[in-house]
C-alpha positions in Angstrom: 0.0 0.0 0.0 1.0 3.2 -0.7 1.1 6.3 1.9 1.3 9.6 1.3 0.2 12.3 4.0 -1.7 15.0 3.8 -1.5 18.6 6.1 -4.4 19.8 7.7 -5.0 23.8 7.2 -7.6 24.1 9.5 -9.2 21.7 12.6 -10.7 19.2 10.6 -11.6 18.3 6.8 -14.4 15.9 5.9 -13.6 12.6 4.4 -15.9 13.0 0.8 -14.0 16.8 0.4 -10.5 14.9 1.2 -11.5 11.6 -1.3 -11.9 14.6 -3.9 -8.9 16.9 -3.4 -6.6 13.8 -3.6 -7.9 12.3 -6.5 -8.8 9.3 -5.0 -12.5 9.7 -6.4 -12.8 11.7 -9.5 -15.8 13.4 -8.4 -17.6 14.4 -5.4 -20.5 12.3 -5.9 -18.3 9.1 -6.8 -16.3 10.2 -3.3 -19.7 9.7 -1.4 -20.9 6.4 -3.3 -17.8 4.9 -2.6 -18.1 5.5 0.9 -21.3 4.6 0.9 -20.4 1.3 -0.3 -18.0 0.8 2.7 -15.0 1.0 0.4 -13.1 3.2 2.8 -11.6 2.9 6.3 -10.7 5.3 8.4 -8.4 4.1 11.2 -8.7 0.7 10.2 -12.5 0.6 10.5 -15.0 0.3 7.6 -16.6 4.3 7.5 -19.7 5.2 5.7 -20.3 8.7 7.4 -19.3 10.8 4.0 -18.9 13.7 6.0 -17.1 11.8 8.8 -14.5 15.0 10.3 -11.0 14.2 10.0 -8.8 15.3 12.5 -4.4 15.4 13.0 -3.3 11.5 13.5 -6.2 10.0 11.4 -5.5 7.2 8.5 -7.4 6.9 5.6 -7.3 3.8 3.0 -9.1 3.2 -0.2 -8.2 0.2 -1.6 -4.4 0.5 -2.3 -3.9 3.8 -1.3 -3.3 5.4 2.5 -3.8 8.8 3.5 -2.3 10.3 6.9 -4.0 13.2 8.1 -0.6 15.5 9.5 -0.4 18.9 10.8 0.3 21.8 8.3 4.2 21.6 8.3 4.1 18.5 10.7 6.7 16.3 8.6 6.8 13.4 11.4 2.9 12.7 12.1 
C-alpha cells in the first residue's frame, strides 16, 4: 500500500472533500458512493459517514492507497 500524507490547514476536513482533493474519487459524488459502499476505512475501520470530520493523526485507505491526516508543516505525524 502506498502512503502519502496529507496537512491539515484548519481543525478538521471531511472525508468525501479529502477523497476529492486527492484524486482518490474523481468526483464528489463518486467520493460519497464509494463511501457509501464501505470501500473506505478510516483508522482501520469500515466508514460510511461521508462527511465523517478528520482530524491530525487519522488514516485513511481506499483500496491501495493510504492517506495520513498530519499537521500543516508536521513532517513526522
Amino acid at each position: 500500500m502506498t502512503t502519502q500524507r496529507f496537512p491539515l490547514k484548519g481543525e478538521f476536513i471531511e472525508l468525501n472533500v479529502l477523497l476529492k482533493l486527492l484524486a482518490l474519487a474523481p468526483s464528489g459524488g463518486s467520493a460519497k458512493s464509494l463511501i457509501a459502499s464501505g470501500a473506505v476505512r478510516v483508522d482501520g475501520a469500515v466508514e460510511t459517514r461521508i462527511r465523517r470530520k478528520l482530524r491530525k493523526g487519522c488514516t485513511v485507505e481506499v483500496a491501495d492507497q493510504g492517506v495520513l491526516i498530519c499537521a500543516n508543516g508536521d513532517s513526522a505525524a
